[in-house]
C-alpha positions in Angstrom: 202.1 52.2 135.4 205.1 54.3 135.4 207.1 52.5 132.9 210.5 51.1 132.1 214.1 52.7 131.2 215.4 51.5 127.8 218.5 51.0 130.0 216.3 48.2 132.1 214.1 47.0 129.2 217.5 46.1 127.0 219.5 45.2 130.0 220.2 41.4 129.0 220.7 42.1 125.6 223.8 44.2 125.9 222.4 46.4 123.8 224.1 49.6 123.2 221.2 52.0 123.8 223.7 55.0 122.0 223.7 52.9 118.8 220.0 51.9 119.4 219.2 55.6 119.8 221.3 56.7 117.0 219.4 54.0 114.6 216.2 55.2 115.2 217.3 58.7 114.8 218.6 57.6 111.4 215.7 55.9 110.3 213.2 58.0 111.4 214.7 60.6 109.0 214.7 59.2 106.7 210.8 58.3 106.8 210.9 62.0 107.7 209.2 61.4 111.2 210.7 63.1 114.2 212.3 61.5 117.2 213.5 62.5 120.4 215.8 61.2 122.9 213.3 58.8 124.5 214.6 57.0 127.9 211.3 55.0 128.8 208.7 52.5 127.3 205.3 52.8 128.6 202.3 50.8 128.1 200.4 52.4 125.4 197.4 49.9 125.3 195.2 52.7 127.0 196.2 55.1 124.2 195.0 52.4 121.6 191.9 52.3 123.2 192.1 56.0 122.9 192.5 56.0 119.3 190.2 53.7 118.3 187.5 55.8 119.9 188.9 59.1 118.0 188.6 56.7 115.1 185.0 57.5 115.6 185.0 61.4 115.8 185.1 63.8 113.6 188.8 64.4 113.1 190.0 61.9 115.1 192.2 60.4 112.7 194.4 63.2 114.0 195.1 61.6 117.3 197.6 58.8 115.6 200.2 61.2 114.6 199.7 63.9 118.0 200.1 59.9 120.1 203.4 59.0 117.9 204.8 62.3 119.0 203.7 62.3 122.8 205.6 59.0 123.0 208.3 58.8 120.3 209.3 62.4 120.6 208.1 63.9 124.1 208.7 61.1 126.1 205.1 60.7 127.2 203.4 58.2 129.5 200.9 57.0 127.3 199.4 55.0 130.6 198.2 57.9 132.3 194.7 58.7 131.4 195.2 62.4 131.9 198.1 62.5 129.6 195.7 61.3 126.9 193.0 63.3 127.6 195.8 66.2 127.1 196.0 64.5 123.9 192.5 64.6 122.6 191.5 67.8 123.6 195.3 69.0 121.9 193.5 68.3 118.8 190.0 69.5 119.5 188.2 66.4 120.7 186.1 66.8 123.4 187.9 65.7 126.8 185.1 64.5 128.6 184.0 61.8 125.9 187.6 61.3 125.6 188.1 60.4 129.7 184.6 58.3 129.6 186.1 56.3 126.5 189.1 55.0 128.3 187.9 54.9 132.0 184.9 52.9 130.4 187.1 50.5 128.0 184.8 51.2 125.9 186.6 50.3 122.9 188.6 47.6 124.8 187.0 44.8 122.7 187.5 46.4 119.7 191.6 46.6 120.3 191.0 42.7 121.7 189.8 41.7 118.1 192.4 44.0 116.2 194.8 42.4 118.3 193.5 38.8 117.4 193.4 39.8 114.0 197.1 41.1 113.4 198.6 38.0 116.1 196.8 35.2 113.6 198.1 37.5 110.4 201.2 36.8 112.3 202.4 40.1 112.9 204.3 40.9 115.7 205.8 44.6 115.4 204.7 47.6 113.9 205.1 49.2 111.8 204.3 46.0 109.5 203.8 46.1 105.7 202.2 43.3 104.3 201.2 41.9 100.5 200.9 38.4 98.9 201.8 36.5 102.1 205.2 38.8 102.6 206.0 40.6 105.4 208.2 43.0 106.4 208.5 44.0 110.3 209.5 47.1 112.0 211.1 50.1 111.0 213.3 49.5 108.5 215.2 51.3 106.5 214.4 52.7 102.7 216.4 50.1 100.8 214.4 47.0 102.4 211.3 48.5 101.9 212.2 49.1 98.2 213.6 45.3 97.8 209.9 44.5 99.4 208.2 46.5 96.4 210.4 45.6 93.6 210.3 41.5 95.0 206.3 41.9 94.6 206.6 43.8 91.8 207.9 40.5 90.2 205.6 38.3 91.5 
């Protein structure tokens, strides 16, 4: 898969990809996270697969933040298999196991169900935070996340 332009993705929408852009920048500070001037969406279901698997390694857990930044900041295609194999070994996993993982699926069924899981909890957009039948959806900035937390606090 090679992808889709923001431009094409938000093409009906009239959305002004400056202000999108200038959002995210914006709120991604503010959560302190880095983000680049990204110009495509990819399908990143592979790289799920991927770090479900590193889930499983020792010091896997490392492969969520080094995926964020191959897609949010470098503008990575997180469909390519050897892009994440990059990934893995970029953080010491070991590349082969990483390649048999996703040309295997091997953890396909394991994303199927997380997917089920978060679809009947009725989220649909990360990141999600959710308590006591609340949700709140997306990246959102510091203020409604603190209305979230004080609005539970009083429950």
């Amino acid at each position: 898969m090679e992808g889709i332009s923001l431009a094409a993705l938000f093409k009906d929408r009239e959305a002004d990809l400056d202000g999108f852009r200038t959002r995210m920048k914006s709120l991604m500070a503010e959560a302190g996270l880095p983000y680049g001037d990204r110009t495509m969406t990819y399908n990143s279901r592979l790289a799920q697969e991927l770090g479900k698997w590193a889930d499983t390694q020792p010091g896997g857990d490392a492969i969520h933040d080094r995926l964020y930044r191959a897609y949010f900041v470098d503008n990575i295609n997180l469909s390519k298999i050897d892009a994440l194999v990059d990934i893995a070994e970029s953080i010491s996993l070991d590349s082969n196991q990483a390649r048999r993982a996703i040309e295997q699926r091997e953890f396909k069924q394991a994303v199927d169900d997380d997917w089920r899981r978060a679809h009947h909890a009725g989220v649909t957009g990360v990141p999600t935070f959710t308590c006591k039948d609340l949700m709140v959806v997306g990246c959102q900035p510091y203020e409604i996340l603190e209305k979230f937390v004080k609005h539970l606090q009083q429950l």
